[in-house]
N, C-alpha and C positions, 0 to 999 in steps of 0.2 A: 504493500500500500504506500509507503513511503516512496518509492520508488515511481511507483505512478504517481503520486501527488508534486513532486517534482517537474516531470516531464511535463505536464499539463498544465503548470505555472508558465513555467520556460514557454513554452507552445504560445501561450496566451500573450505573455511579456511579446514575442517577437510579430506574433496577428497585430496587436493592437498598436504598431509603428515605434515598440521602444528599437535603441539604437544597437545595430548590432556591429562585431567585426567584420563583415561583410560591407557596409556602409563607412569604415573607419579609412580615412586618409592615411597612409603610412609615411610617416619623416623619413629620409637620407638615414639619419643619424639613427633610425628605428631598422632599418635593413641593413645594418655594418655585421651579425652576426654570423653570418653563413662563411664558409670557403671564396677566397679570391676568386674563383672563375661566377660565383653566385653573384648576380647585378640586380642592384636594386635598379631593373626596365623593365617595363611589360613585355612581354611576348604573345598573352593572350588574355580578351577584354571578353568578358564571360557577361552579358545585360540580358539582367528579365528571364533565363532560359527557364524554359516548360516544357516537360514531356509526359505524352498521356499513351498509352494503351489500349486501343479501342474504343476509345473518347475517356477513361478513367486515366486520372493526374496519377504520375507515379512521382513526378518531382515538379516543385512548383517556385516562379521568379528567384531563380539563382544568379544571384552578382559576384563575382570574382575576379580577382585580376593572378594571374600567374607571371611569374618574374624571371625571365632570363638567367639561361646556366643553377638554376637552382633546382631543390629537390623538393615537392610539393605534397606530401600524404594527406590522404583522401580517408578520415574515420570515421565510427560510427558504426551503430547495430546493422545484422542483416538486414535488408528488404526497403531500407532506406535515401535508394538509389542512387547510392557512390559508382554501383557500376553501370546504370544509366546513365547517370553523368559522365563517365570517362567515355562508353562508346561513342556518346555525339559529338565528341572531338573529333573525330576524323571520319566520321558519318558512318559508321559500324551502323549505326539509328537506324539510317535505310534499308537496310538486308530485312528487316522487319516491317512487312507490309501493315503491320496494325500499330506501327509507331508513330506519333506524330509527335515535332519539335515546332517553339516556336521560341521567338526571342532571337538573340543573335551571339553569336560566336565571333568574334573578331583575333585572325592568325596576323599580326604586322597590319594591322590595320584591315585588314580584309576579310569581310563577313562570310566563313565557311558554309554556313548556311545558305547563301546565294544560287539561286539553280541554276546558275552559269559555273560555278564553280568544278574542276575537273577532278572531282570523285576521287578517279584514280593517282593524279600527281598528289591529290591533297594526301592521301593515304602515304604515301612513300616520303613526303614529308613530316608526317606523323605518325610512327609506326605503333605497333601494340604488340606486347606480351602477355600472352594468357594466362588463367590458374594453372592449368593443368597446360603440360609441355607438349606443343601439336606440331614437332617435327611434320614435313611432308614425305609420305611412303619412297622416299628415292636416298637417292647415294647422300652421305654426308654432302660430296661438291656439288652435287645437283643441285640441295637445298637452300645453297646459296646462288649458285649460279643463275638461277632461274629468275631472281628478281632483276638481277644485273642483265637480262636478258631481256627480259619484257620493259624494263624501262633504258635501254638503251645504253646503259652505262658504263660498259667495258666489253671488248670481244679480242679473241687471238687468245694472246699470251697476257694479257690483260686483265682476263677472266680469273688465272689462275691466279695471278698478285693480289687480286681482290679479295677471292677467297683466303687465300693465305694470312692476309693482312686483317679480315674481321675475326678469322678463330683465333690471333693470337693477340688481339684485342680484349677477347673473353677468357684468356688462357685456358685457349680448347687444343692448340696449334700440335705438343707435343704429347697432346695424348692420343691422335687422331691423326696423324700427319703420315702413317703406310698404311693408314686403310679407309682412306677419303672416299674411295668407290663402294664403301659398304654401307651395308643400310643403317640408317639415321635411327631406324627405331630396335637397334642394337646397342644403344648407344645408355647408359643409366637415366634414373630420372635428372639428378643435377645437372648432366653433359647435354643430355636432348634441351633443358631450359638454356642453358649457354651460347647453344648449339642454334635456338629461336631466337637470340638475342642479335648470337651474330650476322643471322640473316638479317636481322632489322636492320643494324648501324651498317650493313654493308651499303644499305642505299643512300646512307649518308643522312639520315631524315635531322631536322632541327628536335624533333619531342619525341620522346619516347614516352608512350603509355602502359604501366605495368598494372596489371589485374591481379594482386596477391600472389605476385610469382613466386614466394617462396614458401604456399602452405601446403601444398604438395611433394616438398621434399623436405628430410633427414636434416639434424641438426647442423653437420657437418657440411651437406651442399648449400644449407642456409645461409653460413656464413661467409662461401663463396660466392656468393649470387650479391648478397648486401656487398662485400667487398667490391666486387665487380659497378655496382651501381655507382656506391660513393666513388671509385675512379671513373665512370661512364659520366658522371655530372661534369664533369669541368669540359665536356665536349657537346652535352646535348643538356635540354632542360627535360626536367623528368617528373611524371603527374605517377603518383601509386597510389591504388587502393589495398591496405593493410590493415588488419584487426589485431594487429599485434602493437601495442601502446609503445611497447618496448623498444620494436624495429624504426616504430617512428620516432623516436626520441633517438634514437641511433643515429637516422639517416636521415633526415628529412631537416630543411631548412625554416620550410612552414608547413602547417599543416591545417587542414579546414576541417569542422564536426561537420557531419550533416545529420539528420532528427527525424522520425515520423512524427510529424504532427497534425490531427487529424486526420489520420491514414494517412496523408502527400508527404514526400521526403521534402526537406528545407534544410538549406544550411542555416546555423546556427552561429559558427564562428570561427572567423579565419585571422592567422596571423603568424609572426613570427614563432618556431614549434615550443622555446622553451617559456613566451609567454602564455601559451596553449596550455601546457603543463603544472606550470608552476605560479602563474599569476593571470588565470581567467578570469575573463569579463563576466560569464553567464552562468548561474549557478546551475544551467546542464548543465556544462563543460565540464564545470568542477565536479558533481557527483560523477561523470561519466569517465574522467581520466584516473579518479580516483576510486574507481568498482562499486559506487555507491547506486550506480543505474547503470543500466543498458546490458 
């Protein structure tokens, strides 16, 4: 009961126009925390977004700005739609005929949501990492090859430097490196997520979106994959959804709650991650970083 008496305050605080981190201007001087390659710039202007299923709201007017070369974690209960929200980044949304977005999504100033917008370059600018590891049924080199093929970005002897040059970016290079023509789904669960990673950064994308990449694997590939990410950041900006408080206090620069309230997911509160933590706005936040809810 406590826990619902909570929730349904908070809920009511953010209906009724009080002020949330969502709506908070961030100082210079408020973004000095993160890693050198992390800038306090925008990368991407998040206004109004709405998405419903069948006409029913599953997430409703989300404001966000996400910040250049930074690490971004996406919290909060299941069913809340953090991972609705990460697919309309790069229109995953679409593959779903009973999805509808509204609102707008702004990449560098350019609203992804635009039906002129090219689908498929936006993707390869934006790639995704899934929960679970979905190697494609082919060779290790095929796996990468294949992007580098369809968007045009290397061929000959070219092909091969590519591939070479993304597994050893994941350090996949030497574990994998006499038997690139074998199947991908030979491969463990830790090396097949490494292995999806380095397909992405092979096309070079500016964002990388991680979907709980690390709850499907062992404690030990866990802390490979986080390793991998905090060195992946100083090269690309990175949006994760994680239920692990922990990972996010780890690795994340900033992190955003998001809430069911009245059934529709809402963000609640975004900001730099150890004010998130350790000095919330919104007495959610606090019960919910502190196991008191959610």
């Amino acid at each position: 009961m406590k826990e619902e008496k909570i929730d349904s305050i908070e809920c009511r605080e953010k209906s009724s126009g009080a002020t949330s981190d969502a709506d908070h201007t961030f100082t210079i001087g408020e973004l000095k925390a993160g890693p050198p390659c992390c800038e306090p710039l925008p990368i991407v202007e998040i206004s109004n977004l709405s998405l419903a299923y069948s006409g029913a709201t599953v997430l409703r007017d989300v404001n966000l700005t996400i910040y250049r070369g930074c690490i971004t974690a996406l919290i909060g209960p299941s069913g809340c739609g953090k991972t609705s929200f990460l697919s309309s980044l790069n229109r995953l949304s679409d593959m779903n005929p009973r999805c509808t977005v509204s609102g707008k999504i702004e990449l560098r100033g350019e609203n992804i949501l635009s039906p002129r917008v090219n689908v498929t370059a936006l993707r390869r600018r934006v790639g995704m990492i899934f929960q679970k590891p979905n190697p494609f049924p082919l060779s290790i080199r095929r796996n990468i090859e294949l992007g580098l093929r369809q968007h045009r970005l290397a061929r000959g002897s070219g092909l091969g430097e590519r591939v070479e040059k993304s597994l050893r970016d994941v350090g996949l290079w030497d574990e994998v490196k006499d038997r690139l023509d074998s199947s991908a789904l030979a491969l463990s669960g830790g090396q097949q997520q490494r292995l999806c990673i380095a397909r992405a950064i092979a096309l070079e994308p500016e964002i990388l979106l991680l979907d709980e990449p690390c709850s499907a694997l062992d404690p030990i590939s866990t802390e490979i994959i986080e390793n991998l990410i905090r060195q992946l950041s100083c090269r690309f900006t990175v949006i994760m959804v994680t239920h692990n408080l922990g990972q996010a206090q780890r690795l994340a620069d900033f992190t955003a709650l998001f809430w069911t309230c009245e059934g529709t997911g809402q963000l609640i509160e975004h900001g730099p991650t150890a004010d998130i933590f350790q000095n919330p706005r919104h007495g959610l936040t606090a019960a919910y970083v502190n196991g008191r809810a959610g």
